[in-house]
C-alpha positions in Angstrom: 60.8 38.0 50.3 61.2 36.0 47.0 61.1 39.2 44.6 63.6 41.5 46.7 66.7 41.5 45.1 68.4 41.7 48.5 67.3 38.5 49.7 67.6 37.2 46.2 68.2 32.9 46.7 69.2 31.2 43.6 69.5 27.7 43.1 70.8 25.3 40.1 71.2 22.2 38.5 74.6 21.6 36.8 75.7 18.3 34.8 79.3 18.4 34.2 81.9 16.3 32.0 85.7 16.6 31.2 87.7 14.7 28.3 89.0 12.5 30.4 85.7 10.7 31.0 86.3 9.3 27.1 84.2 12.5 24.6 85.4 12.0 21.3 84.4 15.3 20.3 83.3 18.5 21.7 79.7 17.8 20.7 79.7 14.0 23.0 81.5 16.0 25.8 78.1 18.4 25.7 75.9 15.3 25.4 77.7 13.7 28.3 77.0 16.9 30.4 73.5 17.2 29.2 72.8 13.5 30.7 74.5 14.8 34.0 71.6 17.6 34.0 68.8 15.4 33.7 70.0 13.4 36.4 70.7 16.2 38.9 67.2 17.2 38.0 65.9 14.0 39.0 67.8 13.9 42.3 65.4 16.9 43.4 67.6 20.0 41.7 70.2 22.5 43.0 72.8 19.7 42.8 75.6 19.3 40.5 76.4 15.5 38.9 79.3 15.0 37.6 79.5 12.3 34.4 81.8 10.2 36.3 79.5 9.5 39.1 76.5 8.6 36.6 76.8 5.0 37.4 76.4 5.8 41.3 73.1 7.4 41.0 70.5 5.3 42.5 68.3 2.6 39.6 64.8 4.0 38.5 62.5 2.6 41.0 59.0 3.0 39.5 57.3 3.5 36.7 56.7 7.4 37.4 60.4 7.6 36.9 60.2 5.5 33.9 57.7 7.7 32.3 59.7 10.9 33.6 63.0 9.2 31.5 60.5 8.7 28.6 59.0 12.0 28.6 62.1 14.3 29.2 64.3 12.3 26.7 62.0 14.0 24.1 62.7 17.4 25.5 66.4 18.4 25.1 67.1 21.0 27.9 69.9 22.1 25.3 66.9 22.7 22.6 65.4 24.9 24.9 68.3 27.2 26.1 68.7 27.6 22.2 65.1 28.8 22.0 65.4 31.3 24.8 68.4 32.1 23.5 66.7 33.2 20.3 64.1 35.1 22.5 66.8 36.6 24.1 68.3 38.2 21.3 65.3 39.4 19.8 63.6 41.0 23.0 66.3 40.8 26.5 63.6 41.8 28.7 61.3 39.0 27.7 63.5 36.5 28.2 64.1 37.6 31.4 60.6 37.7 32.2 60.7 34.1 31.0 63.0 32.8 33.1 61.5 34.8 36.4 58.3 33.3 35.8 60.0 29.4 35.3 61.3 29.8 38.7 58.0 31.2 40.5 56.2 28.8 39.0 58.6 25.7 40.0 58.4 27.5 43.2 54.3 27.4 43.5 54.8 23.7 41.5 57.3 21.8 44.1 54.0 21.1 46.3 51.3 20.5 43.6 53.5 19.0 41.1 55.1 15.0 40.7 58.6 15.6 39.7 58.3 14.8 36.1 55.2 17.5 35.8 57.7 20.0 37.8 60.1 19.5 35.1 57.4 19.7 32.4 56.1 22.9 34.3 59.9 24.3 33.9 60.0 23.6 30.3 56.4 25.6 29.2 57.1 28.1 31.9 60.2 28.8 29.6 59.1 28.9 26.5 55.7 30.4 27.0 56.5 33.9 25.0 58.8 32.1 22.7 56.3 33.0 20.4 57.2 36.8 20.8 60.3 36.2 18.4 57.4 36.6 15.7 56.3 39.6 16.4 57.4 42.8 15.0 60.3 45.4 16.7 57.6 48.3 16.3 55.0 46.3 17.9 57.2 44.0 20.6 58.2 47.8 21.7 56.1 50.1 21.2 56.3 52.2 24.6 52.4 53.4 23.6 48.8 51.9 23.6 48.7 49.2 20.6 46.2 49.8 18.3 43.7 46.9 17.3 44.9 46.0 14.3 48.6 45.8 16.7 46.8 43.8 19.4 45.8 41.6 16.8 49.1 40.9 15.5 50.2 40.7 19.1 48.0 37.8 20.2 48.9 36.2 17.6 52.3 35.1 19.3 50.2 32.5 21.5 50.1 30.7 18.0 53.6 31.5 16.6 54.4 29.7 20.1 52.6 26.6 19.7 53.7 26.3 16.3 57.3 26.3 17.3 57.0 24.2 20.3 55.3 21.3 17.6 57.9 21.7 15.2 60.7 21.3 17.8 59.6 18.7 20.5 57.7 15.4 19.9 55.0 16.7 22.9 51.7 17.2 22.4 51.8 18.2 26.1 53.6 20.9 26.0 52.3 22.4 22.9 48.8 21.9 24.9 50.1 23.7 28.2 51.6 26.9 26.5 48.2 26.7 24.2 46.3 26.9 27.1 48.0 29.6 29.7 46.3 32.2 28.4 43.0 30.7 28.5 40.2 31.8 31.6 39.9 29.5 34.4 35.8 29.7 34.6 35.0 30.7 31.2 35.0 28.5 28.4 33.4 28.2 24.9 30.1 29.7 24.8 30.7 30.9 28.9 30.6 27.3 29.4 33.2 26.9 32.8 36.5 25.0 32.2 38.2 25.2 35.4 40.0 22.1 36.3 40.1 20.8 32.6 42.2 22.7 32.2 46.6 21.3 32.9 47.0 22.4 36.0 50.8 23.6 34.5 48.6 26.5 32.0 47.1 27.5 35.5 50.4 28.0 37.4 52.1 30.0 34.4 49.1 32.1 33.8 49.1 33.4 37.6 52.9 33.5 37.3 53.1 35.4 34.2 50.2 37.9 34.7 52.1 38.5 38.7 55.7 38.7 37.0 54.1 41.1 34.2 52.5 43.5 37.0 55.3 44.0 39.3 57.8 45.1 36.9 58.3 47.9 35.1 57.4 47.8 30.8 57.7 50.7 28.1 54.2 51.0 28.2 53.9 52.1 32.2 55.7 51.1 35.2 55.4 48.2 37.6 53.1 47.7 40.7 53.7 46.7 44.2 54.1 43.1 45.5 50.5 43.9 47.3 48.7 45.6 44.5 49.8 42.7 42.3 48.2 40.2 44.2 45.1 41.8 45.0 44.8 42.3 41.7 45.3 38.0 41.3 42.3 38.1 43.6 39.8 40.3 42.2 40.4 38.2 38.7 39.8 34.7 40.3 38.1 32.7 39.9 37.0 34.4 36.3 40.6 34.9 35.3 43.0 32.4 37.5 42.7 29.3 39.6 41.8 30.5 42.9 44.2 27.9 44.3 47.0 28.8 42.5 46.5 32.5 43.6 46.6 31.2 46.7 50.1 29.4 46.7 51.5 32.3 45.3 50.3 34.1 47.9 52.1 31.7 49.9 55.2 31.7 47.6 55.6 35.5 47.9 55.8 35.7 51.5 58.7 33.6 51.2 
């Protein structure tokens, strides 16, 4: 099973340099293995490219991949370790939760997903609590109930977020999928139903985010079953969460 730590299965993608493949300083030598990571990416992930093989990697073959070099050379995988990072300093435990629900939801992505939107859906997945940096100690842990005037402070980090995410990528995209997690699947402005209008990425990190949330344990009260976490997916859909996407998890937990 995916969430038992006894069958844990971890896979990466690693770019690597050395000096001898010509850095002048220690900041090209990161650049040159940062280049290495976007190409093991693009080879499908869990590989490792090394910056001297580079110019064996098979050409871009269609425009997908042309967009997919367009899209992620805006998004510096190095910007966003710094951002979690960040998050991890200021709250450990949701980073971690961060992280969990970026590889659950690649996991539910890899079959819905082109491989420049799986990549995109790694990204938001990531950073979608980044947001939480903003947020007050007293508040970020209280182990009690949060008042209103709390809760209101608290959802506030959706914002922070977005505001962050515009000010450090040139992507309207992924400001609009972290905007948009935490929005119902079938009810809209006015209870008009948004469903599929919704990027199908917001869908995959809300189910992924309110599963991760429930199974483990917080201040505030401990964590539920695998089960009881998913029925509870269920009874919210389609209200809450794309039924489908419940459903792939379902699939994805079984694992």
């Amino acid at each position: 099973m995916l969430f038992r730590s006894e069958d844990l299965n971890i896979t990466a993608s690693l770019g690597l340099s050395n000096r001898q493949f010509g850095a002048v300083d220690l900041q090209d030598l990161l650049d040159q293995a940062d280049q290495c990571l976007y190409a093991a990416k693009r080879q499908g992930r869990n590989t490792v490219v090394r910056f001297d093989q580079c110019d064996d990697l098979q050409p871009v073959a269609s425009m997908e991949d042309l967009d997919e070099l367009s899209w992620s050379a805006n998004i510096e995988y190095s910007t966003v370790t710094g951002l979690l990072s960040a998050l991890a300093f200021r709250c450990q435990a949701t980073a971690e939760h961060s992280m969990r629900v970026s590889d659950l939801s690649v996991a539910i992505g890899r079959n819905l997903l082109t491989k420049r939107n799986l990549y995109r859906l790694e990204i938001c997945a990531l950073l979608h609590d980044i947001g939480k940096i903003g947020v007050p100690d007293a508040i970020l842990h209280k182990p009690g109930k949060l008042t209103d005037a709390e809760w209101e402070v608290m959802q506030r980090h959706d914002e922070i977020a977005v505001e962050i995410i515009r000010s450090s990528f040139a992507s309207e995209e992924v400001a609009e999928i972290i905007q948009c997690h935490q929005r119902k699947f079938n009810s809209g402005a006015g209870g008009e139903s948004q469903g599929s209008r919704l990027p199908l990425e917001s869908r995959i990190i809300a189910v992924c985010d309110a599963f991760d949330s429930m199974i483990y344990d917080h201040v505030y009260r401990p964590g539920v079953s695998t089960q009881q976490a998913i029925r509870e997916l269920q009874r919210c859909s389609p209200e809450q969460f794309d039924p489908d996407v419940v459903r792939s998890e379902e699939h994805t937990s079984e694992l």
